[in-house]
C-alpha positions as CSV (number, residue, x, y, z in Angstrom):
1,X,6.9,-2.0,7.1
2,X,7.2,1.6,8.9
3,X,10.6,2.5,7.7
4,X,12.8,5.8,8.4
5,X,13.3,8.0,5.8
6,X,16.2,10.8,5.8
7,X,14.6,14.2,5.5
8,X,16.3,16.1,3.3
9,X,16.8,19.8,3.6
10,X,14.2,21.5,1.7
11,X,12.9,25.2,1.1
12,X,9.9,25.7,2.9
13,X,6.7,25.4,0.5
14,X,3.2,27.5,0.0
15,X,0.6,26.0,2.2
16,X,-2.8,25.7,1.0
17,X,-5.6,26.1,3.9
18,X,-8.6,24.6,4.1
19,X,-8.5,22.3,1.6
20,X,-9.3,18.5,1.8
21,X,-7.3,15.2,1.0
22,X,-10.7,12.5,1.4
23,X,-11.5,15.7,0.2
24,X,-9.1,16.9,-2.3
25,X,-8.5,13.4,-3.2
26,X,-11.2,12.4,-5.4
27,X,-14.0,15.0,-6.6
28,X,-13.4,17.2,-10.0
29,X,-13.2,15.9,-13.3
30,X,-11.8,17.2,-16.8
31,X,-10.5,16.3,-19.9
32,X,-7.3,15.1,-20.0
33,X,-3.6,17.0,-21.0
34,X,-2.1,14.0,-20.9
35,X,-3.6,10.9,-23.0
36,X,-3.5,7.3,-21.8
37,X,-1.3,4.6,-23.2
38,X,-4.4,3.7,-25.0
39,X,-8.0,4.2,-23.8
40,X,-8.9,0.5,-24.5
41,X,-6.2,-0.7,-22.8
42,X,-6.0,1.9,-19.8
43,X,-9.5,1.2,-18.4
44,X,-10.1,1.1,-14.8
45,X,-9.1,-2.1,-12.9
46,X,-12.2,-3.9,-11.4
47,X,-13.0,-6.8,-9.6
48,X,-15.5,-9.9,-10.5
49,X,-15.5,-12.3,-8.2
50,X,-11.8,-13.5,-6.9
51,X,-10.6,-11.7,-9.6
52,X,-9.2,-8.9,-11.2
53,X,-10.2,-7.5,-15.0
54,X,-9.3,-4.6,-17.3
55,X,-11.0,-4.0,-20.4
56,X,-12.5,-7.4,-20.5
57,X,-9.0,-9.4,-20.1
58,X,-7.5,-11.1,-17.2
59,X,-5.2,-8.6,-14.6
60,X,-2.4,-9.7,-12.3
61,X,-0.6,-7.2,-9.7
62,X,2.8,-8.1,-10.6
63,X,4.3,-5.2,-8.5
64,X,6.7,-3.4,-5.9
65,X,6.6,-0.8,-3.3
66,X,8.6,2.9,-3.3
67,X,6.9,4.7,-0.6
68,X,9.2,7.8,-0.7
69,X,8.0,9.0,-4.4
70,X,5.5,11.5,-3.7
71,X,8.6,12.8,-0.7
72,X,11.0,12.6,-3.5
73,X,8.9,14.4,-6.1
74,X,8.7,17.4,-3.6
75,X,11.7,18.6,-3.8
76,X,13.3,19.1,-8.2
77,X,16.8,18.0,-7.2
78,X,15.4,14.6,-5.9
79,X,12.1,14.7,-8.3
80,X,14.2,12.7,-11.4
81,X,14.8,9.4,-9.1
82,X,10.7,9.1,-9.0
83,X,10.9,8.7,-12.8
84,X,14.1,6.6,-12.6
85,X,12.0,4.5,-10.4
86,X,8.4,3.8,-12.3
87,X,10.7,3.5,-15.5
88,X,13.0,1.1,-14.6
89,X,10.5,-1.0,-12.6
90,X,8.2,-0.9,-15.9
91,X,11.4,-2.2,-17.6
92,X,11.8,-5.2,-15.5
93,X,7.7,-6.1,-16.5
94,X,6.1,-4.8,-13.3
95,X,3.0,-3.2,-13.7
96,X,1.9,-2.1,-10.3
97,X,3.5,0.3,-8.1
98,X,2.0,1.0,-4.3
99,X,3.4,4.5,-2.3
100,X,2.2,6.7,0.1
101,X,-0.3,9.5,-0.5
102,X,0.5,10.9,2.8
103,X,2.7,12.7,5.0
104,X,1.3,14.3,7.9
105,X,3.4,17.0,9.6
106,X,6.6,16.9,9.9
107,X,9.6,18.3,6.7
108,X,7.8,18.1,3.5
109,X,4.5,17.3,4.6
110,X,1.3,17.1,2.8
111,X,-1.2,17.5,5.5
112,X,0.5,20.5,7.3
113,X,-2.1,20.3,10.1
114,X,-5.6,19.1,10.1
115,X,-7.8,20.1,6.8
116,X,-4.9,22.5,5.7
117,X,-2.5,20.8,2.5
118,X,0.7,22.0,1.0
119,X,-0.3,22.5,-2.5
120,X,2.8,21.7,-3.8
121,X,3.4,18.7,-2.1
122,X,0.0,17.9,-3.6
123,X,1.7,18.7,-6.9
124,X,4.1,16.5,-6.7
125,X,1.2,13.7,-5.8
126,X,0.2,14.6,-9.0
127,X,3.4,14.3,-10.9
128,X,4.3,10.8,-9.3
129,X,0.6,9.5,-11.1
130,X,1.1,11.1,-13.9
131,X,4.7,9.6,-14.3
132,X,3.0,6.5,-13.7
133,X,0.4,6.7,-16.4
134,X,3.1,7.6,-19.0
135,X,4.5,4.2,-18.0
136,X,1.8,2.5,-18.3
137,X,2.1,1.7,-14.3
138,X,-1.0,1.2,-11.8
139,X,-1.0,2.7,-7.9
140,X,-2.1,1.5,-5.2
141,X,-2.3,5.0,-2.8
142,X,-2.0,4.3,0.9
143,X,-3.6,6.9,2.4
144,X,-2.3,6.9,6.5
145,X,0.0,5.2,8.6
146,X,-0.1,3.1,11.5
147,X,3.2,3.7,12.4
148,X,4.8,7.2,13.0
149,X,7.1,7.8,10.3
150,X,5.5,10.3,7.9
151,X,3.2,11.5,10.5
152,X,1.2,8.4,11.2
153,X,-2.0,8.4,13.6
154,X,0.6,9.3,16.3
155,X,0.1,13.0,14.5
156,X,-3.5,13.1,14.4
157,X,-3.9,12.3,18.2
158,X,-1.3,14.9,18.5
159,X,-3.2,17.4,16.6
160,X,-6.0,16.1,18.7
161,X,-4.9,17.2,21.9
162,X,-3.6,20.3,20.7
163,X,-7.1,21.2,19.7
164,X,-7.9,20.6,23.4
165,X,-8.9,17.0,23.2
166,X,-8.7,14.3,26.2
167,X,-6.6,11.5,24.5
168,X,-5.0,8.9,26.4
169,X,-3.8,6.6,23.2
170,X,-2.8,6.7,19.7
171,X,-5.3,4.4,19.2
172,X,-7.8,6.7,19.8
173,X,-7.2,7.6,16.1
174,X,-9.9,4.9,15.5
175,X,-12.9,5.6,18.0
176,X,-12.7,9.6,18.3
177,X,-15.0,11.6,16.2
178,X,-12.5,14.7,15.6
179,X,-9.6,12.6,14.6
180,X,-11.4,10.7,12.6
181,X,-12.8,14.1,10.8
182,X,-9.2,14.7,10.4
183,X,-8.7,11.3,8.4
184,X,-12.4,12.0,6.3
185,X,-10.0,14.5,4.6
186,X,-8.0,13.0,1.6
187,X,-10.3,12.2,-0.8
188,X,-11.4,14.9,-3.7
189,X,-8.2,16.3,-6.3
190,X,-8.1,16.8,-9.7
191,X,-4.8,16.5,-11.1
192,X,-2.8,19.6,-12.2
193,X,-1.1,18.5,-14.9
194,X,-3.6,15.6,-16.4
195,X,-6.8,17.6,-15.3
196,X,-8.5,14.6,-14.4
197,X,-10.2,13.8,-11.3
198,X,-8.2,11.4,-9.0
199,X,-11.3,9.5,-8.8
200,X,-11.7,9.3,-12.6
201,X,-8.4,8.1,-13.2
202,X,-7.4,4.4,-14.2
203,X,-3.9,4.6,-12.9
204,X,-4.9,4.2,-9.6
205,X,-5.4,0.7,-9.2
206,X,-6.8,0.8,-5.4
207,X,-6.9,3.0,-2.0
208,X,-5.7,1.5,0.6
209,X,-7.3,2.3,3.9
210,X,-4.4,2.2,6.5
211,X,-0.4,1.0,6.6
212,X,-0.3,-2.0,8.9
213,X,-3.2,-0.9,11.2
214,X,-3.4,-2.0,14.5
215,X,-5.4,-1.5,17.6
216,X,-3.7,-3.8,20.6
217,X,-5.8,-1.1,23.2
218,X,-9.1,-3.6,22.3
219,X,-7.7,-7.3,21.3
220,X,-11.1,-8.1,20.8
221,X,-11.1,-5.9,17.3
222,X,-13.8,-4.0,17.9
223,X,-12.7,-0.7,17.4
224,X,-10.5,-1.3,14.1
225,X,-13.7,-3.1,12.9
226,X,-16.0,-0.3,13.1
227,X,-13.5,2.0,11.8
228,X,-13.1,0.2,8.7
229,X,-16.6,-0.2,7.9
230,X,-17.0,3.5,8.7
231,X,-14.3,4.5,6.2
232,X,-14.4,1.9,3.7
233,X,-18.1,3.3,3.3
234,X,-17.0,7.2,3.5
235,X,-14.1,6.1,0.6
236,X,-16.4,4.3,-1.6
237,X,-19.3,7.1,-0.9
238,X,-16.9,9.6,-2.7
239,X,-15.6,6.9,-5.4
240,X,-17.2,3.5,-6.1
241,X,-15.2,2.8,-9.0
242,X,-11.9,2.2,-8.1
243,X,-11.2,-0.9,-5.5
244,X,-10.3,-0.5,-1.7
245,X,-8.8,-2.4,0.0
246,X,-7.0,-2.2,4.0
247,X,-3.8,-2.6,4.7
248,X,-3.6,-5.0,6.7
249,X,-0.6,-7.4,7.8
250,X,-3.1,-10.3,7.6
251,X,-3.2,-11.3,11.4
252,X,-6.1,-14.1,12.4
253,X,-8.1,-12.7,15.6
254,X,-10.8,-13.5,17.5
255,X,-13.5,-14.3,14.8
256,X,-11.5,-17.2,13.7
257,X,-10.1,-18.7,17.1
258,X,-9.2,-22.0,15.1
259,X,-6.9,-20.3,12.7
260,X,-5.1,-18.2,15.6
261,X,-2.1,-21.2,15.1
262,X,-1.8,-20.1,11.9
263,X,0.1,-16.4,13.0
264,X,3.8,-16.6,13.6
265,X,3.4,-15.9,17.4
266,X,0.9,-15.5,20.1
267,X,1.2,-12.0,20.6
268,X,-0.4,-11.4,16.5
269,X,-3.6,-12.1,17.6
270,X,-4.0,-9.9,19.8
271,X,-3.2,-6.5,18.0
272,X,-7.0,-5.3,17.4
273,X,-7.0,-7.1,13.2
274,X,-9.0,-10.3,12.7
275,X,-8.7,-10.9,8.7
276,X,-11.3,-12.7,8.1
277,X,-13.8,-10.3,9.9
278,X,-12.0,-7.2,8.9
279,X,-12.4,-8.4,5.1
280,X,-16.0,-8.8,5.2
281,X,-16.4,-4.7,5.7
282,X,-18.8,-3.8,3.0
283,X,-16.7,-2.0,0.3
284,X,-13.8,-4.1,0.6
285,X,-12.4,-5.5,-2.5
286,X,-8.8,-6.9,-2.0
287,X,-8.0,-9.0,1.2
288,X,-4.4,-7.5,1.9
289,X,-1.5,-10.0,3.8
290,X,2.0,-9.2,3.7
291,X,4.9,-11.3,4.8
292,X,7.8,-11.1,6.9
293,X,8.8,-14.0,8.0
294,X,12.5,-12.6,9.0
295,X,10.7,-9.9,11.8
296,X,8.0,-12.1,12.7
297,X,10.2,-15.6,13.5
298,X,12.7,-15.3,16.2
299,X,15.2,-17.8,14.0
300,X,17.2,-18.1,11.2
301,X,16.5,-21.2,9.8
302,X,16.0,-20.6,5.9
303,X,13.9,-23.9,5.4
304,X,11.6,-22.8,8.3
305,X,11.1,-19.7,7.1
306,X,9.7,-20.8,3.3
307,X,7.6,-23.3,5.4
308,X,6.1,-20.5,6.9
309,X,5.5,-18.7,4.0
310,X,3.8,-21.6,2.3
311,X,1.9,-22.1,4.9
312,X,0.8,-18.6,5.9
313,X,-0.1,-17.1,1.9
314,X,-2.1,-21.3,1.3
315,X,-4.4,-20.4,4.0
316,X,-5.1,-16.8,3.6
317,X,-5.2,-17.8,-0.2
318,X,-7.8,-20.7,0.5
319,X,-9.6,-18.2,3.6
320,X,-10.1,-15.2,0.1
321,X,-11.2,-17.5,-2.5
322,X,-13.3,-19.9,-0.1
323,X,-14.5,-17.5,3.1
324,X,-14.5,-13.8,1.2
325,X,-14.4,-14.7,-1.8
326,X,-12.2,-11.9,-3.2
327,X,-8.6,-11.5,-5.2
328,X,-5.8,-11.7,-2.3
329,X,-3.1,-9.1,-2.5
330,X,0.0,-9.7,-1.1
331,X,0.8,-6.0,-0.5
332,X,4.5,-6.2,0.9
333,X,6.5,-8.8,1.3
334,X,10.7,-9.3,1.5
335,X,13.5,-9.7,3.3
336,X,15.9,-7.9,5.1
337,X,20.0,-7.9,4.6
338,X,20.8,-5.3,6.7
339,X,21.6,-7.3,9.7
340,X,23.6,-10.3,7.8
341,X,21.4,-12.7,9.3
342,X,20.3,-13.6,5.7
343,X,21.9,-12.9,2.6
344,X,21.1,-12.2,-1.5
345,X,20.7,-15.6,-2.4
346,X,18.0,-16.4,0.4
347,X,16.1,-13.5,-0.6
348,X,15.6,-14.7,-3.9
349,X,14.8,-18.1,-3.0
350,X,12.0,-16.2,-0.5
351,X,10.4,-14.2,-3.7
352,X,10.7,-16.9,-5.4
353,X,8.5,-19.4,-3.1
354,X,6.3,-16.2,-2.9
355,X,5.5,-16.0,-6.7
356,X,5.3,-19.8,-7.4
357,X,2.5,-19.9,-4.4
358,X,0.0,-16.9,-5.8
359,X,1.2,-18.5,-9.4
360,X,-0.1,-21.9,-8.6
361,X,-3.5,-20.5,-7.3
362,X,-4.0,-18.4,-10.1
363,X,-3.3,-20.6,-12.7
364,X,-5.5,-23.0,-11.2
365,X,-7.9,-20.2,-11.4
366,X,-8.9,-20.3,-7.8
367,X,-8.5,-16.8,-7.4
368,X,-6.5,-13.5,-8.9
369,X,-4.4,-10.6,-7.3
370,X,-0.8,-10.4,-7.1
371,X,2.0,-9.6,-5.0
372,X,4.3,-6.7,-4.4
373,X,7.9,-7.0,-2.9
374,X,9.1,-4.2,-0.6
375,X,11.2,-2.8,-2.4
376,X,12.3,-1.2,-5.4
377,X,14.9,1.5,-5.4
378,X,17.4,3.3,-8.6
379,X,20.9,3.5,-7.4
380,X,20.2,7.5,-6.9
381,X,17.8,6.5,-3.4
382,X,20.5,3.9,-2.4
383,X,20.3,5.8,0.9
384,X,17.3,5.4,1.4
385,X,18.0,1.3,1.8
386,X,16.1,0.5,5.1
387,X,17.3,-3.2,4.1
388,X,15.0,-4.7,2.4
389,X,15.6,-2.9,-1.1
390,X,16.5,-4.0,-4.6
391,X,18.6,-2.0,-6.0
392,X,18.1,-2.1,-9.9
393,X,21.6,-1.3,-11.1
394,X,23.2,-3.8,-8.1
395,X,20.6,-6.9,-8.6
396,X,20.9,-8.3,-11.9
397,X,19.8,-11.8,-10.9
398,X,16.8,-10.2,-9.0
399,X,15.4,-8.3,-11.6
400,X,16.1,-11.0,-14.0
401,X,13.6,-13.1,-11.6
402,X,11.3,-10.4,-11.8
403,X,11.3,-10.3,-15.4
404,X,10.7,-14.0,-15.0
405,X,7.5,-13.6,-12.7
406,X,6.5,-11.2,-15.4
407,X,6.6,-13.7,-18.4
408,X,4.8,-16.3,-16.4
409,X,1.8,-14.3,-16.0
410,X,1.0,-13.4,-19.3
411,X,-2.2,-14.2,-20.7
């Protein structure tokens, strides 16, 4: 989703120059301030096969998406509703949480312009995974945007043509040399209050390459193609052992012509993503979908939608285990009540179908991964509620069928 978030008044805060985030992301290392929940147990996430393992034992993404907690962090009057969050969350059983390690321009950014960082929006980065780790939580760090809010690749062509470049699109993001130098930025951090390198620790689960990428400038995919394999090298270059994976919605292009039926409308396939070719980038781990059946389908008929849903995650589940061979990762999926055109009750049904189609697969043992709904909130970020979120202290039931999910995937 590419959601809105209020910007909240804020002093303004030291900028760093010159420093890199591919490049302040990933490189030192030291010992720890802060241990692990327990170094047997806290071992790096890594893939074999179609599925996922941690210190010899079975993993599952059981997780959720708050992508305002490094924003939130920022700022100390705010900062207590990121621990409200990862707590609360690791109450209900969920043991993956995936947020944005960006913000690019803009109030509160992290990249204030290219190759210059705010450190202490960096900091706050810093707290959000060390909060995590004391909750035994996982991350998955997105590490751009597609769409604009939080900067997006709308502010690097900006920043492009204010460095005297001749841009035409914002998809130029993912063929010009400069921007792309721009993105080759985020990698190499050690953490100031663990003192470990980003790249050393187990909390983060993944990286994930883009937010919802697309390209619709070249429908044949070309462009988005190269710039995955081009990055999904430069990440894993940098750090090999923590999975990558891209961010994408999950759209079938041209590669696949006879699974273009298969996406909710004509116009999916031709957005510059092919899944099964983008997912075959060397360096790839996870093949990322995400579901939103309410945006994508132009009606509200509730059994229509869960046949969607079935049908959409059984083939992309059968394309990962069968055609990549890799876990599947359904990276967002949900449904909006903002406009009344569904209500509580629905939603639930919708997560429910969701986790009893991965559940069935992995059980099974055809393949591992997880899901995570979009999204999570404590009843402090209420108003932050672009819809689509679960508010812990208001969704009894909900969490209750979280907890649920969570019992049915132990091992």
């Amino acid at each position: 989703m590419h959601p809105m978030c209020p910007l909240l008044a804020a002093p303004p805060l030291q900028v760093t120059p010159r420093v890199t985030l591919l490049h302040c992301f990933l490189l030192a290392s030291s010992i720890s301030s802060i241990m692990p929940p327990d170094a047997d147990e806290w071992a790096v996430v890594e893939r074999r096969g179609p599925h996922l393992r941690a210190s010899g034992r079975p993993f599952v993404v059981h997780g959720f998406n708050t992508y305002w907690l490094m924003y939130f962090a920022a700022d100390p009057a705010t900062r207590p509703a990121v621990t409200a969050t990862i707590a609360e969350a690791a109450g209900a059983g969920l043991n993956v949480c995936r947020t944005w390690a960006f913000n690019d321009g803009g109030h509160r950014a992290l990249q204030v312009k290219p190759f210059s960082y705010d450190e202490e929006v960096f900091q706050a980065l810093d707290f959000v995974i060390s909060e995590a780790r004391r909750h035994k939580m996982r991350l998955i760090l997105s590490l751009c945007n597609n769409w604009d809010d939080y900067g997006g690749k709308a502010q690097y062509v900006r920043w492009g043509k204010e460095a005297g470049l001749d841009l035409t699109s914002d998809d130029e993001f993912f063929s010009n040399p400069t921007i792309k130098g721009y993105y080759k930025a985020v990698l190499t951090r050690t953490n100031t209050i663990t003192k470990e390198a980003y790249r050393d620790d187990p909390t983060i689960l993944a990286w994930e390459l883009i937010n919802e990428p697309r390209c619709p400038s070249d429908p044949s995919g070309d462009m988005l193609q190269a710039w995955i394999e081009e990055m999904a090298s430069y990440v894993k270059s940098i750090d090999p052992g923590h999975l990558l994976e891209i961010g994408v919605e999950g759209f079938y292009g041209p590669s696949t012509p006879e699974l273009l039926c298969v996406n909710p409308d004509d116009y999916s396939g031709h957005v510059g993503t092919d899944f099964i070719r983008n997912h075959r980038a060397l360096g790839i781990d996870l093949a990322s979908v995400h579901v939103y059946s309410d945006t994508w389908l132009p009606h509200s008929v509730e059994e229509n939608h869960l046949q969607f849903v079935k049908s959409w995650m059984q083939q992309h589940i059968d394309d990962a285990a069968n055609l990549l061979g890799m876990p599947i990762l359904i990276g967002e999926f949900g449904v909006s009540l903002k406009d009344g055109k569904f209500g509580s009750e629905f939603r639930e049904t919708f997560m429910k179908t969701v986790y009893n189609i991965f559940l069935s697969s992995w059980k099974s043992e055809v393949l591992g991964g997880g899901c995570l709904v979009w999204q999570l909130f404590p009843e402090s970020a209420e108003h932050m509620d672009d819809g689509y979120a679960v508010i812990f202290a208001k969704s009894p039931s909900t969490l209750n069928l979280l907890a649920n999910h969570s019992r049915s995937l132990e091992c």
